[in-house]
C-alpha positions as CSV (number, residue, x, y, z in Angstrom):
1,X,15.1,9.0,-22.5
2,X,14.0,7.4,-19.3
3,X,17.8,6.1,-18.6
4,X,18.9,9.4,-19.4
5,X,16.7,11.2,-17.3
6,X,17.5,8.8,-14.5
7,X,21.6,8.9,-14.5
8,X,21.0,12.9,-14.2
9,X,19.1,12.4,-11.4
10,X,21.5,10.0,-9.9
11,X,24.4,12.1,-11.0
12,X,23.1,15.4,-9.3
13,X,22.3,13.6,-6.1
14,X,25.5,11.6,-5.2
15,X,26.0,11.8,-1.7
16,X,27.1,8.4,-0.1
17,X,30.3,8.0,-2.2
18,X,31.6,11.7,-0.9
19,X,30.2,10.7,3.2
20,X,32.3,7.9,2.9
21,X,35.2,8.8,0.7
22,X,36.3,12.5,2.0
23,X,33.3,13.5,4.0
24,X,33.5,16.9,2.1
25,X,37.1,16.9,1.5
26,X,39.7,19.5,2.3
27,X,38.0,22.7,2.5
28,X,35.0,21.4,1.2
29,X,37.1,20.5,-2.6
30,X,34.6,17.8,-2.5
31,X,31.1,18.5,-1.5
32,X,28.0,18.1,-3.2
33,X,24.5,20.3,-2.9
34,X,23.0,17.1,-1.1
35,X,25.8,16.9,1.2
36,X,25.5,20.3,1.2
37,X,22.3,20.0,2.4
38,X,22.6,16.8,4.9
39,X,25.4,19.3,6.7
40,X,22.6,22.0,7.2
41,X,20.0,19.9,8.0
42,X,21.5,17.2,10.0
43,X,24.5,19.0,12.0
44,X,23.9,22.7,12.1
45,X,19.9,22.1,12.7
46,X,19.2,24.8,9.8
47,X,16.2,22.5,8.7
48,X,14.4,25.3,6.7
49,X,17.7,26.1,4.9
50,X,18.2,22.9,3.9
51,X,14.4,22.3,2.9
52,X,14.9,25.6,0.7
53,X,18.3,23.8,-0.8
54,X,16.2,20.2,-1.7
55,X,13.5,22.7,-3.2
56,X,15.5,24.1,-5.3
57,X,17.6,20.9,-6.3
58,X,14.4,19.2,-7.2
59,X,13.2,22.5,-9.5
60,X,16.8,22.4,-11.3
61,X,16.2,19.0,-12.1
62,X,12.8,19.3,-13.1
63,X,14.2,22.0,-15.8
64,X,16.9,19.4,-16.7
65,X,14.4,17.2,-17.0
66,X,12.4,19.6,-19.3
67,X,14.8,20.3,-21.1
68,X,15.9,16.9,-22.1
69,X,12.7,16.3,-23.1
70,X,12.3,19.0,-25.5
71,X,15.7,18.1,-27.2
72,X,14.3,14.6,-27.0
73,X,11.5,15.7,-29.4
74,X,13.4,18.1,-31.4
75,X,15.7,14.7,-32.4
76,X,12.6,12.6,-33.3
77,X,11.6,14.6,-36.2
């Protein structure tokens, strides 16, 4: 459960791979919601845009989160 829980988190928040890689890509092909976000925050100086973006990152994985845990249950019986 906890290494589940873990690789979503890491998966939903890959950032450094697409800075480096494409920075975005063509058109934005490749961006991410934490790119997303460092592009607000750090380069278009929306800072309470991107804080609304991380809020609402960190509630959508707090459902995921939730909701692996119920499934978790719901397999231990």
């Amino acid at each position: 459960f906890f290494i589940l829980v873990t690789n979503l988190i890491g998966t939903i928040q890959v950032f450094d791979q697409i800075y480096v890689m494409t920075n975005g890509g063509p058109a934005n092909a490749t961006t991410t919601v934490v790119h997303q976000i460092y592009l607000r925050a750090f380069q278009q100086f929306q800072m309470g845009y991107a804080s609304a973006m991380a809020f609402c990152l960190s509630l959508i994985i707090f459902a995921l989160t939730l909701v692996n845990f119920r499934l978790r249950k719901a397999v231990d019986y």
